[in-house]
C-alpha positions in Angstrom: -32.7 2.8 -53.6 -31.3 6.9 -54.4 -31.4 7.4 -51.1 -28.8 4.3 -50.0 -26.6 5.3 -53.1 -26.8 8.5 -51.7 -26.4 7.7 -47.9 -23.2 5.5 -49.2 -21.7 8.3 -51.4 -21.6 10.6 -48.5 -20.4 7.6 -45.9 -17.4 7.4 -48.6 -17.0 11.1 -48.7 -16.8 12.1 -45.0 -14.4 8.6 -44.1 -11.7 10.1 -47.0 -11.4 13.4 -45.3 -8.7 13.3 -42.5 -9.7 16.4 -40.5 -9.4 18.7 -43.5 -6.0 17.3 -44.4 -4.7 16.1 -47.2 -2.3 13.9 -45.3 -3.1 11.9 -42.2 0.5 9.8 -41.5 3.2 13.0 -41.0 5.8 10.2 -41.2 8.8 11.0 -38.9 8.7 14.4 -37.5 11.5 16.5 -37.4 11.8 20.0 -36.0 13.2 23.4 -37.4 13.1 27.0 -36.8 14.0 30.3 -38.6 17.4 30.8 -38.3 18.6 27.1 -37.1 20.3 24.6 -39.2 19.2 21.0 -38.5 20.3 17.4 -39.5 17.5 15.1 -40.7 18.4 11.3 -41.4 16.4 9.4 -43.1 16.4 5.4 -44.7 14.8 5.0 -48.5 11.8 4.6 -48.7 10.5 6.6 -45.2 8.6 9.2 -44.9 9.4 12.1 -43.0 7.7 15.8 -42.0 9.7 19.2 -41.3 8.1 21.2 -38.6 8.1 25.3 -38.2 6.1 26.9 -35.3 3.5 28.7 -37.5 0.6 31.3 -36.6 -0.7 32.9 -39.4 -2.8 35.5 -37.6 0.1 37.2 -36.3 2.0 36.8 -39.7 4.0 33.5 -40.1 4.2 32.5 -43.8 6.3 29.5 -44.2 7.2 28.3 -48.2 9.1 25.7 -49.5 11.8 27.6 -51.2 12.9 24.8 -53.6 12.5 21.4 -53.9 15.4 19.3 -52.7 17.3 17.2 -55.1 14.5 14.4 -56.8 16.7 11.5 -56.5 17.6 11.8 -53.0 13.8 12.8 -51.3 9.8 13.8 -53.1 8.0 16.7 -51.7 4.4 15.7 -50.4 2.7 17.9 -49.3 2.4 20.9 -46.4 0.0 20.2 -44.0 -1.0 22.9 -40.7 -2.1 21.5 -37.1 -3.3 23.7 -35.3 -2.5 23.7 -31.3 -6.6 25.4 -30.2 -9.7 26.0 -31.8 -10.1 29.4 -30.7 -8.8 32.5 -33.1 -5.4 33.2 -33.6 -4.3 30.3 -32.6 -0.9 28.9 -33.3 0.4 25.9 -34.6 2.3 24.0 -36.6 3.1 23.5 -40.2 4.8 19.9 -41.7 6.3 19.8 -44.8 5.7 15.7 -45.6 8.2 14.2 -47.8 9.4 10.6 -48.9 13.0 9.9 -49.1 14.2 8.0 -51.9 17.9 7.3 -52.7 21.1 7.2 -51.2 22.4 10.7 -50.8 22.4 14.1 -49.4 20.4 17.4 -50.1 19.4 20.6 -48.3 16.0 21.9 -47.9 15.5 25.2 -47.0 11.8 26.7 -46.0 11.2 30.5 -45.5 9.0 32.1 -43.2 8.1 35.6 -45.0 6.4 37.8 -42.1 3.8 39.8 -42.6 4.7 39.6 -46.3 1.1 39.3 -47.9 0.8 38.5 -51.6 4.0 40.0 -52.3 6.4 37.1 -51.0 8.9 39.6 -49.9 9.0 41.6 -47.2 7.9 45.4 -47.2 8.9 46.8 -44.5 12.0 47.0 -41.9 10.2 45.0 -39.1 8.9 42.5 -42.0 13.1 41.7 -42.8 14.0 41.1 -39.5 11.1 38.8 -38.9 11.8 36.9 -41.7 14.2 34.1 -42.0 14.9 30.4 -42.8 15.1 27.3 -41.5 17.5 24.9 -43.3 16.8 21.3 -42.7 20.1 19.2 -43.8 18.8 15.8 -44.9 20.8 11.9 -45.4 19.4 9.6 -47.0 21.0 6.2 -46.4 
């Protein structure tokens, strides 16, 4: 009897983890990079991801700066894919949101390179690799 309580616990476990991801459905995916601007359009009620190339072993460090405006879309989660199992590998990260209302708001994520704990950048080639990508989005 333990032991099928036990064998079901861990049955329950392993089928709520998503390949280590807190979010399976990315929702609509939409892609950015540092430096563009991009349109995002959205209905109420759908949920949508931002995508930024990211590789963290050669520095990429992407942030939400802010989060948009709470009546136009929610902030979900960030979620990383990566594109190879082998080190250094790139990928991608999604910033997963729902939109909500009617209306308009910008979302800005940053990419702080090579940046560390500090959240700014420390050194001349650190600035120039550094940037944003600025998602506008329209909710109808």
């Amino acid at each position: 009897m333990r032991r099928t309580a036990l064998g079901a616990l861990l049955a329950l476990l392993v089928a709520g983890c998503g390949a280590g991801s807190a979010v399976n459905n990315l929702g609509t995916v939409v892609k950015g990079a540092k430096g563009a601007t991009t349109q995002v359009s959205a209905t109420g009620g759908e949920r949508f991801s931002l995508a930024v190339a990211d590789n963290p072993s050669v520095g990429d460090s992407w942030t939400l700066v802010a989060v948009p405006d709470a009546n136009v879309a929610s902030f979900i989660s960030k979620e990383r894919r990566t594109e190879g199992d082998g080190p250094g590998a790139g990928g991608t990260s999604y910033f997963v949101f729902n939109a909500k209302h009617p209306g308009a708001t910008e979302i800005k994520l940053y990419n702080c390179w090579r940046c560390g704990q500090s959240k700014t950048p420390t050194t001349e080639e650190s600035k120039q690799q550094s940037g944003e990508a600025i998602f506008e989005l329209t909710v109808k």
